[in-house]
PDB file of the backbone (N, CA, C, O) and the ligand in Angstrom, with CONECT records:
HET     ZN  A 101       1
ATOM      1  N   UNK A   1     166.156 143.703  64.036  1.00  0.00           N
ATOM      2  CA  UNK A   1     167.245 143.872  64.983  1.00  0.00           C
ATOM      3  C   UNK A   1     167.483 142.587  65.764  1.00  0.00           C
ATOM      4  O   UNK A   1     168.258 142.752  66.706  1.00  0.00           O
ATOM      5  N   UNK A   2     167.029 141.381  65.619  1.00  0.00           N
ATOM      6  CA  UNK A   2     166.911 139.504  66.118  1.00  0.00           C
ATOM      7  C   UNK A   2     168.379 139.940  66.163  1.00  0.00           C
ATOM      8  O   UNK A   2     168.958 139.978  67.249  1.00  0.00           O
ATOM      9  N   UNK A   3     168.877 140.206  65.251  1.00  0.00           N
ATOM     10  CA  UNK A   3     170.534 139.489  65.176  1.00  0.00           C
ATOM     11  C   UNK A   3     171.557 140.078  66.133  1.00  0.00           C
ATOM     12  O   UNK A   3     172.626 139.506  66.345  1.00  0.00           O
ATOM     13  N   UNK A   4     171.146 141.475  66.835  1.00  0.00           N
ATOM     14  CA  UNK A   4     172.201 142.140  68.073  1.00  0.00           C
ATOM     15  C   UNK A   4     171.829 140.911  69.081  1.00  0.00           C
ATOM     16  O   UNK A   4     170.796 140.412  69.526  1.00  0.00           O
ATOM     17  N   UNK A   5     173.084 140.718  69.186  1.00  0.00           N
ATOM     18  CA  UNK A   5     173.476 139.636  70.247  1.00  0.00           C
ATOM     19  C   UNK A   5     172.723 140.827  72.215  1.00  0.00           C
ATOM     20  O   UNK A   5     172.919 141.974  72.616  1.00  0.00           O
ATOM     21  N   UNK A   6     171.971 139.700  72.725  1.00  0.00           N
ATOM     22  CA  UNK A   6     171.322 140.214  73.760  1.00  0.00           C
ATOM     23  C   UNK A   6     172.596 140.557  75.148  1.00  0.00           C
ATOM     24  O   UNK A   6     173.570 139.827  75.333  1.00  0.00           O
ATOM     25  N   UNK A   7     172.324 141.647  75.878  1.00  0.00           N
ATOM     26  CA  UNK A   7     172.981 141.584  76.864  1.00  0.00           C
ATOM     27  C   UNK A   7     172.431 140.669  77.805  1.00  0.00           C
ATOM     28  O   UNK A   7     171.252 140.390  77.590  1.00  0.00           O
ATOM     29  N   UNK A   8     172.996 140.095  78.848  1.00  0.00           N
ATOM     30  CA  UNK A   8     173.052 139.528  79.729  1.00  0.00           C
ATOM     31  C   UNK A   8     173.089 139.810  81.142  1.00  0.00           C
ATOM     32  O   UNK A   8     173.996 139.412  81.874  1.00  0.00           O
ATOM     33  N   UNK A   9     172.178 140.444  81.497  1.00  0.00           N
ATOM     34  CA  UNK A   9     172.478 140.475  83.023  1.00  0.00           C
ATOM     35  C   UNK A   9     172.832 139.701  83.857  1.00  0.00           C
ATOM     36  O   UNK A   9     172.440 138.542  83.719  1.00  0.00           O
ATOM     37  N   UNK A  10     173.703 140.037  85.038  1.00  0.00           N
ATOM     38  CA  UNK A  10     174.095 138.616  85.898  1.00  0.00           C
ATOM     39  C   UNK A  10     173.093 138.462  87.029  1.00  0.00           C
ATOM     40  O   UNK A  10     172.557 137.426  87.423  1.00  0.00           O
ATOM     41  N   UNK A  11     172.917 140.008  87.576  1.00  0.00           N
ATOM     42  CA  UNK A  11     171.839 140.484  88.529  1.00  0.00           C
ATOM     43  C   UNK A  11     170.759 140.684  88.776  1.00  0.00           C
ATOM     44  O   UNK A  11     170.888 141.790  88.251  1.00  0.00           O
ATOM     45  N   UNK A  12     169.891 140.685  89.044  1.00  0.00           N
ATOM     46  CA  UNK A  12     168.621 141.225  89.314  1.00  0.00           C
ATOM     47  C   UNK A  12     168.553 142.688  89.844  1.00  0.00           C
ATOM     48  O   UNK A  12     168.597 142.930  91.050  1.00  0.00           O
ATOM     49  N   UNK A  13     168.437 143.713  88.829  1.00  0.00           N
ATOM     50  CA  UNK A  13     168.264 145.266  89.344  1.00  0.00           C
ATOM     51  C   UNK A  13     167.485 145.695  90.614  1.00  0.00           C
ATOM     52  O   UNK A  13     167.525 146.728  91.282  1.00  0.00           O
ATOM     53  N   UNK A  14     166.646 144.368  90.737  1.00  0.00           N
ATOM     54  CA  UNK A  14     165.741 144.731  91.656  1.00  0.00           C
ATOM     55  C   UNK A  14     165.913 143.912  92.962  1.00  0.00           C
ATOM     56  O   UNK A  14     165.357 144.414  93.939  1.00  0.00           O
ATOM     57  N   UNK A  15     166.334 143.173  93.092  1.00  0.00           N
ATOM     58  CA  UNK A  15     166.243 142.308  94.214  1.00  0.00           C
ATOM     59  C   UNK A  15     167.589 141.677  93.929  1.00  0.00           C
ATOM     60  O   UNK A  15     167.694 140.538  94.384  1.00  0.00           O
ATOM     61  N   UNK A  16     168.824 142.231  93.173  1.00  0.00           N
ATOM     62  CA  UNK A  16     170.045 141.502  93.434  1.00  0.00           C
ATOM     63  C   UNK A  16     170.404 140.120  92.851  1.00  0.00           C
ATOM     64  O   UNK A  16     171.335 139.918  92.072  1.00  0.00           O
ATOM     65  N   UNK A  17     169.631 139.284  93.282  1.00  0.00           N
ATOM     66  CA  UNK A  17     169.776 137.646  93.193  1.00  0.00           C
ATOM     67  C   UNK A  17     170.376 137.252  91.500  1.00  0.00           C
ATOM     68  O   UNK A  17     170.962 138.072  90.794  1.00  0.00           O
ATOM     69  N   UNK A  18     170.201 136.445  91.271  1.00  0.00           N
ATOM     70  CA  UNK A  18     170.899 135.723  89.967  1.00  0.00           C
ATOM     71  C   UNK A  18     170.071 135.317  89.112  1.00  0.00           C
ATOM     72  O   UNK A  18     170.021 135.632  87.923  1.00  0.00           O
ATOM     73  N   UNK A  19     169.268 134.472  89.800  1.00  0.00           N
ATOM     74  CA  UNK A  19     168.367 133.568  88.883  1.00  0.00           C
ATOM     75  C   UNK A  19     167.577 134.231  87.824  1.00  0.00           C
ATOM     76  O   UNK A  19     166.381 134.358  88.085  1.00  0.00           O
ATOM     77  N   UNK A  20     168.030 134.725  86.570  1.00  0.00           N
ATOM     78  CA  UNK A  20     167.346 134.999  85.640  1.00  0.00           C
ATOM     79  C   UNK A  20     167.611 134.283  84.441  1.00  0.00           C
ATOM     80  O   UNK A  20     168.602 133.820  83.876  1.00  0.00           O
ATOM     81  N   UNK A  21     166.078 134.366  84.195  1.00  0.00           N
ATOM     82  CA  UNK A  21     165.998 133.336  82.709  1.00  0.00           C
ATOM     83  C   UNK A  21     164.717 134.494  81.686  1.00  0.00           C
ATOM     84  O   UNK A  21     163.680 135.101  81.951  1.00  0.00           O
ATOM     85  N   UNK A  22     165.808 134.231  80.167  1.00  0.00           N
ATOM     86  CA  UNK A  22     165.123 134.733  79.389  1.00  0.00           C
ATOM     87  C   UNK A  22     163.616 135.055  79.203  1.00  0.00           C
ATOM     88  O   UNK A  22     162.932 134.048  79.020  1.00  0.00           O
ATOM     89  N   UNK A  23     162.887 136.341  79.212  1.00  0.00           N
ATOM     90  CA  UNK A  23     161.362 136.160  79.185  1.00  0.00           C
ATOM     91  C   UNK A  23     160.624 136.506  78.092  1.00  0.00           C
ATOM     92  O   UNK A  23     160.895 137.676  77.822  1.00  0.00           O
ATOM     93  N   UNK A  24     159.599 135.935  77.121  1.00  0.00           N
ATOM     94  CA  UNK A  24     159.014 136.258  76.020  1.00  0.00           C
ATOM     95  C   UNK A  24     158.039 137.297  76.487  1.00  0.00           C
ATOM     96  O   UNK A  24     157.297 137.367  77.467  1.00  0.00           O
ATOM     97  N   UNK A  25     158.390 138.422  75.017  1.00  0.00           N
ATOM     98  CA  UNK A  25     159.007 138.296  73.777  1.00  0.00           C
ATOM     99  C   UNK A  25     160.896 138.628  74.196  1.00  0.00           C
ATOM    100  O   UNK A  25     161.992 138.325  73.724  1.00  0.00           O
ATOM    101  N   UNK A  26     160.299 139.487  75.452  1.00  0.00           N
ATOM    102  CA  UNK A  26     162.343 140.366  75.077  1.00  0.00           C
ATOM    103  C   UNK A  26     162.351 140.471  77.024  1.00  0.00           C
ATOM    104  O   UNK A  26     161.412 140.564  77.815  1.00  0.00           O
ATOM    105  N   UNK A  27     163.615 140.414  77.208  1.00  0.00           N
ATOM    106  CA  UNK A  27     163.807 141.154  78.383  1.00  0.00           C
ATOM    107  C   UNK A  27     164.341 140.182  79.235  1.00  0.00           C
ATOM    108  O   UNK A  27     164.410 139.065  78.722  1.00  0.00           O
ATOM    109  N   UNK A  28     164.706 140.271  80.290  1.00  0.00           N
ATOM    110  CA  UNK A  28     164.597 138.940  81.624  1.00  0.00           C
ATOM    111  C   UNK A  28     163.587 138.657  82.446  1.00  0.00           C
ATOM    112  O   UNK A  28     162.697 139.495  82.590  1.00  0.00           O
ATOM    113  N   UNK A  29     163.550 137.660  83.003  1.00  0.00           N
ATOM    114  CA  UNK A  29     162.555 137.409  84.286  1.00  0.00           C
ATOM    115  C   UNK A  29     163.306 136.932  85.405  1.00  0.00           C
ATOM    116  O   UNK A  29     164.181 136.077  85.266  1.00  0.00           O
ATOM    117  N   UNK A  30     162.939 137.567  86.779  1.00  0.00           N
ATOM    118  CA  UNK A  30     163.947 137.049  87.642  1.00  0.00           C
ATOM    119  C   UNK A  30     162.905 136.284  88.708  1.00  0.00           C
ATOM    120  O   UNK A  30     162.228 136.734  89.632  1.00  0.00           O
ATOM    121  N   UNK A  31     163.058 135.038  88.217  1.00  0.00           N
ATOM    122  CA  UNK A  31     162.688 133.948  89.199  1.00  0.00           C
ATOM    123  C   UNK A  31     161.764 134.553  90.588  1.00  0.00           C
ATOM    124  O   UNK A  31     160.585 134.506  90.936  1.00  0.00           O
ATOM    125  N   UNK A  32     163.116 135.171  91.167  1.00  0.00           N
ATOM    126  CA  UNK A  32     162.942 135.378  92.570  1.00  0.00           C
ATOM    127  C   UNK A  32     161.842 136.124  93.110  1.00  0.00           C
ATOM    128  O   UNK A  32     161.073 135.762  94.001  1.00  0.00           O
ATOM    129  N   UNK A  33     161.850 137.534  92.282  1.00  0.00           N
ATOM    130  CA  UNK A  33     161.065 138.782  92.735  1.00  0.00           C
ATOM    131  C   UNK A  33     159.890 138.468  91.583  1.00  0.00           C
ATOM    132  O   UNK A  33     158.759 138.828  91.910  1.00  0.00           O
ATOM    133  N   UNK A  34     160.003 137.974  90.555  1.00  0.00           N
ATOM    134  CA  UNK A  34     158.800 137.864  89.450  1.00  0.00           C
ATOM    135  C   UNK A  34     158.771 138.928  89.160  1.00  0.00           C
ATOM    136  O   UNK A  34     157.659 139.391  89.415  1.00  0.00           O
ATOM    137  N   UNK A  35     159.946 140.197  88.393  1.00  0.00           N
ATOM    138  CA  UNK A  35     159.927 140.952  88.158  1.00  0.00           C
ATOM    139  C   UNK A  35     160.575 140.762  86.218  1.00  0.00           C
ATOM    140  O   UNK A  35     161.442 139.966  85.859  1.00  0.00           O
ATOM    141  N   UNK A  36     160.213 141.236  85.781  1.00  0.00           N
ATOM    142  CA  UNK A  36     160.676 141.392  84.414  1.00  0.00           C
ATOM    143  C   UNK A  36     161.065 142.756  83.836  1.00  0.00           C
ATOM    144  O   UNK A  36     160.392 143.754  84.095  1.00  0.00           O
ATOM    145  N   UNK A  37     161.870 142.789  83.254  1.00  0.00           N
ATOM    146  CA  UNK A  37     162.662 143.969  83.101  1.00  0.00           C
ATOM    147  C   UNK A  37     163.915 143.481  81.736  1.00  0.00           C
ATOM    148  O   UNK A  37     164.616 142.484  81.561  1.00  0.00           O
ATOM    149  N   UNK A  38     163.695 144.830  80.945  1.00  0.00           N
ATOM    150  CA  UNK A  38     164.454 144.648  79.994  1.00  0.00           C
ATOM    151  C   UNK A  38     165.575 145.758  80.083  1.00  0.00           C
ATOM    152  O   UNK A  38     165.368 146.922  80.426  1.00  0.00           O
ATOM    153  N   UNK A  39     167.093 145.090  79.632  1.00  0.00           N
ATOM    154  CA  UNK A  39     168.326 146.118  79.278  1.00  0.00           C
ATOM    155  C   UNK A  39     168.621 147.263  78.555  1.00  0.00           C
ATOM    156  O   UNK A  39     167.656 147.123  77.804  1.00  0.00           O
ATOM    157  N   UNK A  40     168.953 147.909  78.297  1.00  0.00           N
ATOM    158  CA  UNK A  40     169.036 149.126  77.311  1.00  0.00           C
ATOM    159  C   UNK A  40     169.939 149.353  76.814  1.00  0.00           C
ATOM    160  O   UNK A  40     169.640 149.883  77.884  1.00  0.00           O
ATOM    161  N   UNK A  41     170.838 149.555  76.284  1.00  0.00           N
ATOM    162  CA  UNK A  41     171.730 149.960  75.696  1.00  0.00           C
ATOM    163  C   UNK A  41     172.023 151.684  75.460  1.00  0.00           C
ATOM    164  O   UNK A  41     171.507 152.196  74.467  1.00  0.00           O
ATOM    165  N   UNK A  42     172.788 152.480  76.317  1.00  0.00           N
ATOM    166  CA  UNK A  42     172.288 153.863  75.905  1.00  0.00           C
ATOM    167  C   UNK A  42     173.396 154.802  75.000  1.00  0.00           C
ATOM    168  O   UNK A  42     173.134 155.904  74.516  1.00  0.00           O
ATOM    169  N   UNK A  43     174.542 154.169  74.912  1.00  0.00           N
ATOM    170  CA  UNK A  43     175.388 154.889  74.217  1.00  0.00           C
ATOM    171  C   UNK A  43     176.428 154.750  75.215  1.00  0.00           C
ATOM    172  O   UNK A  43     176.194 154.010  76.171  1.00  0.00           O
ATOM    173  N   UNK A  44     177.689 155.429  75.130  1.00  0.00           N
ATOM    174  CA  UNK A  44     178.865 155.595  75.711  1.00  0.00           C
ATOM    175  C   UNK A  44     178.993 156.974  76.197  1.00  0.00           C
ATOM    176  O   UNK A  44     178.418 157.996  75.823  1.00  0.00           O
ATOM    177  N   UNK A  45     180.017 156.749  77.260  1.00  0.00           N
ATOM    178  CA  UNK A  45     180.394 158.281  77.936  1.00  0.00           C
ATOM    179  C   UNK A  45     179.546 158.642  78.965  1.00  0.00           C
ATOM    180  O   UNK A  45     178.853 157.800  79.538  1.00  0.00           O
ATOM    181  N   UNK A  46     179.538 159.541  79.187  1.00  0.00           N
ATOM    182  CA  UNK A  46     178.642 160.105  80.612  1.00  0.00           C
ATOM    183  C   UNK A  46     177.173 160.933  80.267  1.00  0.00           C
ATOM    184  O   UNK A  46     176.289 161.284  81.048  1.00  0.00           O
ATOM    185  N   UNK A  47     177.281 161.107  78.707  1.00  0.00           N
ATOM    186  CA  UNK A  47     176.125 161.699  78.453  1.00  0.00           C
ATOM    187  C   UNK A  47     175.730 163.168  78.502  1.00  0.00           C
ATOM    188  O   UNK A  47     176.623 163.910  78.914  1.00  0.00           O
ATOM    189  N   UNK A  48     174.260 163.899  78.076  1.00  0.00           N
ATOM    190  CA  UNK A  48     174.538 165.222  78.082  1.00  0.00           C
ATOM    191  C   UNK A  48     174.561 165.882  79.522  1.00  0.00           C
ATOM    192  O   UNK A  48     174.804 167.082  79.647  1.00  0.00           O
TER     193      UNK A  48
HETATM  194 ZN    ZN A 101     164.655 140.033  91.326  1.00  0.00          ZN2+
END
């Protein structure tokens, strides 16, 4: 699955701020809070 192009967060879920840079293996790291956290993708619509 390498080849799905990654989402991008602009935010930090947790502390707001910006500064995130890619973190190995998968996910973001946000500078600020030293929190790492990865995106999900869950489907469309509002769900069951
Ligand atoms: Zn943060």
């Amino acid at each position: 699955m390498s080849d799905t192009p990654r989402m991008q967060p602009f935010y930090c879920p947790y502390c707001g701020e910006q500064d995130l840079r890619p973190a190995d293996p998968a996910g973001f790291h946000c500078q600020v809070c030293d929190r790492r956290f990865e995106l999900t993708f869950l489907g469309l619509g509002e769900g069951a």
